[in-house]
C-alpha positions in Angstrom: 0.0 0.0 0.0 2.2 2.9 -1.2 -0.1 5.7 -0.5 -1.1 4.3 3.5 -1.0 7.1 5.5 -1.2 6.5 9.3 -1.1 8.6 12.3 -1.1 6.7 15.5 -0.5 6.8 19.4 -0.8 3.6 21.4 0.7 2.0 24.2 3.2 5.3 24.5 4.2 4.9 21.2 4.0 6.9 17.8 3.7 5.6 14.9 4.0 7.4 11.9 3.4 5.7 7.8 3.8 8.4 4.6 4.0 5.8 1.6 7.3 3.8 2.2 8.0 6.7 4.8 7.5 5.0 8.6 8.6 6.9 11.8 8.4 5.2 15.3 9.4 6.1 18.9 8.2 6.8 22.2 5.7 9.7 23.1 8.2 12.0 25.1 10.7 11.1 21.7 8.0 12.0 19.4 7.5 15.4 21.2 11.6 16.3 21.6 11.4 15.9 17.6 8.2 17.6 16.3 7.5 20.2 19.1 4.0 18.9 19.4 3.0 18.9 22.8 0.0 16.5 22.0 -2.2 17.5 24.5 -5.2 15.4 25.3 -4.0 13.2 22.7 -3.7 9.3 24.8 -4.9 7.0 22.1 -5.0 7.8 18.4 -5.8 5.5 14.9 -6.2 8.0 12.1 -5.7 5.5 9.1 -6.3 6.5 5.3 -6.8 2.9 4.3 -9.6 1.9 6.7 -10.2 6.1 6.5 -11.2 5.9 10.5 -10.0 8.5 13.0 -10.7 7.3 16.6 -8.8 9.8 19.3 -9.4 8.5 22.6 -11.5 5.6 21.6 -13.8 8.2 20.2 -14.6 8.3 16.8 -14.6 11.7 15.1 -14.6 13.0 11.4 -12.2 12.0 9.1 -10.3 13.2 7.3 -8.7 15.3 9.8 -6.3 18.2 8.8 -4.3 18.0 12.2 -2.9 14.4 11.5 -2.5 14.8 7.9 -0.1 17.0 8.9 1.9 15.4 11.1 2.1 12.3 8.9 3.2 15.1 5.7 6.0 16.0 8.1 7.1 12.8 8.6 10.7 14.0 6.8 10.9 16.2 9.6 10.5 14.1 12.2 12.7 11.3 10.5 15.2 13.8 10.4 15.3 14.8 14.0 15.4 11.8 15.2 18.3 10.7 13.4 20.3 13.6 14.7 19.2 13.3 18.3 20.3 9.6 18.2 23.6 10.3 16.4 26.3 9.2 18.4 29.9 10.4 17.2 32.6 7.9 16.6 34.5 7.7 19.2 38.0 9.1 18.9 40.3 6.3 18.1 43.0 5.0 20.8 46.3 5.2 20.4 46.7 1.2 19.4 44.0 1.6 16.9 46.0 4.6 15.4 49.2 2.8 14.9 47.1 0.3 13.5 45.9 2.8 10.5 49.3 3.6 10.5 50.5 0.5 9.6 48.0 -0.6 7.2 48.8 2.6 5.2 52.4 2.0 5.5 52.1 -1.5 4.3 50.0 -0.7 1.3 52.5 2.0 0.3 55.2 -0.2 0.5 53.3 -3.0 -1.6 53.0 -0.7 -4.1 56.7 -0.1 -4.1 57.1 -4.3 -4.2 54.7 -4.0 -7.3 56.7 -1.2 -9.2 60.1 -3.1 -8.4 58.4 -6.1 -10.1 57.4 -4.4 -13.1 60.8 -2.7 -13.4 62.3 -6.5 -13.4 59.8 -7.5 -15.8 60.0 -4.9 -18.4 64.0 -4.8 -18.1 64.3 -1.3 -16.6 66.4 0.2 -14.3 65.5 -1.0 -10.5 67.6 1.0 -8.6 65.3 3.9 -8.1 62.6 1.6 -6.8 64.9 -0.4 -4.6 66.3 2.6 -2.9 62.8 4.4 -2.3 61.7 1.0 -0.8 64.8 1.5 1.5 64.3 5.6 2.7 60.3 4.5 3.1 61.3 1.9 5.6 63.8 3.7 7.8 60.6 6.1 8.1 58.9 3.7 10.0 58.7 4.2 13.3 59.4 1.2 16.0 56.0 1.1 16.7 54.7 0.6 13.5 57.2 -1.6 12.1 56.2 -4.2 14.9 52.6 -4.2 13.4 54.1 -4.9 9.8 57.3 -7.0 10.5 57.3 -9.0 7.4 58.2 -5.9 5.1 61.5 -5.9 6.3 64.5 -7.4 5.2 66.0 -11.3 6.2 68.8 -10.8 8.4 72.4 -11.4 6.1 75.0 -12.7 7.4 77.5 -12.4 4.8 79.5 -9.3 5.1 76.3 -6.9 4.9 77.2 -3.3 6.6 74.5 -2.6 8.8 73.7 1.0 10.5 72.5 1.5 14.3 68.5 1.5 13.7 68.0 -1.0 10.5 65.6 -3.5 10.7 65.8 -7.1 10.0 64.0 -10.5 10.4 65.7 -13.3 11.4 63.4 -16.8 11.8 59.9 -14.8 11.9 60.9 -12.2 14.3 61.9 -7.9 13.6 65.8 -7.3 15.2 66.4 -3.8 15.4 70.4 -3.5 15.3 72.1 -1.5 18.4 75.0 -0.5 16.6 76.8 -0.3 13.1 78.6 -3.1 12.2 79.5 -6.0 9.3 77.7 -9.1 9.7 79.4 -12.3 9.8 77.6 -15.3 9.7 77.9 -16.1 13.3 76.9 -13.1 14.3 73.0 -13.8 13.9 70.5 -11.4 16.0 70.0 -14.4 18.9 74.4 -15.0 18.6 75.1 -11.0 19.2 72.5 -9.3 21.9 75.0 -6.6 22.0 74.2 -6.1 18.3 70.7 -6.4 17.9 67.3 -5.7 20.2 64.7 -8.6 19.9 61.3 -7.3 19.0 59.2 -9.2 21.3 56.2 -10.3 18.9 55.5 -12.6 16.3 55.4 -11.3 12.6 52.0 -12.5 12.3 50.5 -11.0 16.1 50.4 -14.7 17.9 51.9 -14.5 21.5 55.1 -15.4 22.2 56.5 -16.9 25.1 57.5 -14.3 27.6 61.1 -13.5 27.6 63.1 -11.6 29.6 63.3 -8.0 28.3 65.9 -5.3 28.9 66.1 -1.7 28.3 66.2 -2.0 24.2 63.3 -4.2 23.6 60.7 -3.6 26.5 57.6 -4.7 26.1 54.7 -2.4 25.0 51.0 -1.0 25.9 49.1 -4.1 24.0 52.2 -6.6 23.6 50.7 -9.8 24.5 53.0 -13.0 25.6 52.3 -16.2 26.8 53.4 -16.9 30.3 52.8 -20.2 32.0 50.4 -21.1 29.6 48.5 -18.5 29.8 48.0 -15.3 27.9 48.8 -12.0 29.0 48.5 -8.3 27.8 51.1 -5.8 28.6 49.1 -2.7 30.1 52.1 -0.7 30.5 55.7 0.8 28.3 59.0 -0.2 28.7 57.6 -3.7 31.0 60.6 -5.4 31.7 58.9 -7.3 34.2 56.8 -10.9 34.0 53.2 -11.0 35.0 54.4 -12.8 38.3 56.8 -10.4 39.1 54.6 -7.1 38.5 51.0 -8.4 37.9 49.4 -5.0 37.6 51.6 -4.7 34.6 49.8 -7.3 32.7 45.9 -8.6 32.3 45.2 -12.6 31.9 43.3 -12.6 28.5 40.7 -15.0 28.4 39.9 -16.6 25.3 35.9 -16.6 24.2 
């Protein structure tokens, strides 16, 4: 029935029907949106398809120019109710934040993967690409590169010249190195603590076992570990401790 038209008040609620327009809430709602105080008005059926009006289980004339013209304002109504139950989006914490961060820093750096590939395919130079690739990852802040691990370069053991701050991977987990040096093959990121800082999570997110931390490679706000076999969520920076040791540095998770 694309033409109903219904006015109605029962039961504390309004009900409004304009076509394939409909507006419901409760009296008081119904009042904060139109301005209508609705006096006297308890019980109303004003129907165009049955053509009745009945206020206060009284039957008067219809049709009835009063409730016509609430239900021709039912756009107005519709409208004020959606922006009295508009809630804004809450502002984003900081681990959700880094999160963006990451996801826009990966896709940027994909694209860089998919420009290197075309270079190699079409037989131009690469160079360009692969040194962009390189300045876009030392942009990265620590926090961010933990989120996105697996865009950084395997650990190289043989004779590579690395700088205090790269990045590496070595057996699925981000090194940052402590201080410039040439690699020699046993010299690997677990071999050398004195060369490299452990980042403390997986590459893909799953806990690790808690290890013992130091001052380089603390564990963070939202780092989670497993700790006799159970896992735990770091609720503080630079925790160096385990969840025995400082429990209200750490909540239990509890899987659903």
């Amino acid at each position: 029935m694309a033409n109903m038209k219904v006015f109605q008040i029962t039961k504390g609620e309004v009900l409004i029907i304009n076509g394939d327009k409909q507006y419901t809430d409760t009296v008081e709602n119904f009042k904060i949106d139109s301005g209508l105080t609705l006096e006297n008005l308890n019980e109303v059926i004003y129907d165009s398809y049955q053509e009745c009006c009945v206020v206060n289980k009284e039957f008067q004339d219809y049709p009835n120019a009063d409730f016509d013209g609430y239900i021709a304002s039912v756009d107005k109504y519709i409208a004020a109710k959606t922006k009295r139950e508009y809630v804004p989006p809450a502002e984003p914490t900081t681990e959700e934040k880094i999160q963006q961060q990451a996801a826009e820093t990966k896709s940027k750096l994909m694209e860089q993967k998919d420009n290197l590939l075309m270079a190699m395919l079409t037989g131009t130079d690469t160079a360009p690409v692969v040194a962009n690739y390189a300045v876009m990852l030392t942009s990265v802040n620590d926090e961010v590169a933990e989120k996105i691990p697996e865009m950084f370069p395997a650990w190289d053991g043989n004779g590579k010249q690395y700088k205090t701050g790269d990045r590496v991977q070595y057996n699925g987990v981000l090194y940052k190195v402590l201080q410039d040096h040439t690699s020699q093959s046993t010299w690997t990121p677990v071999d050398a603590p004195s060369l490299f800082a452990k980042v403390l999570t997986s590459t893909d997110g799953t806990p690790q076992e808690w290890q013992q931390p130091d001052s380089t490679n603390a564990y963070k706000i939202g780092d989670r570990v497993i700790y006799n076999g159970k896992t735990y969520e770091s609720l503080i920076d630079n925790n160096v401790w385990s969840p025995t040791d400082y429990p209200a540095g750490w909540k239990e998770i509890i899987e659903e």
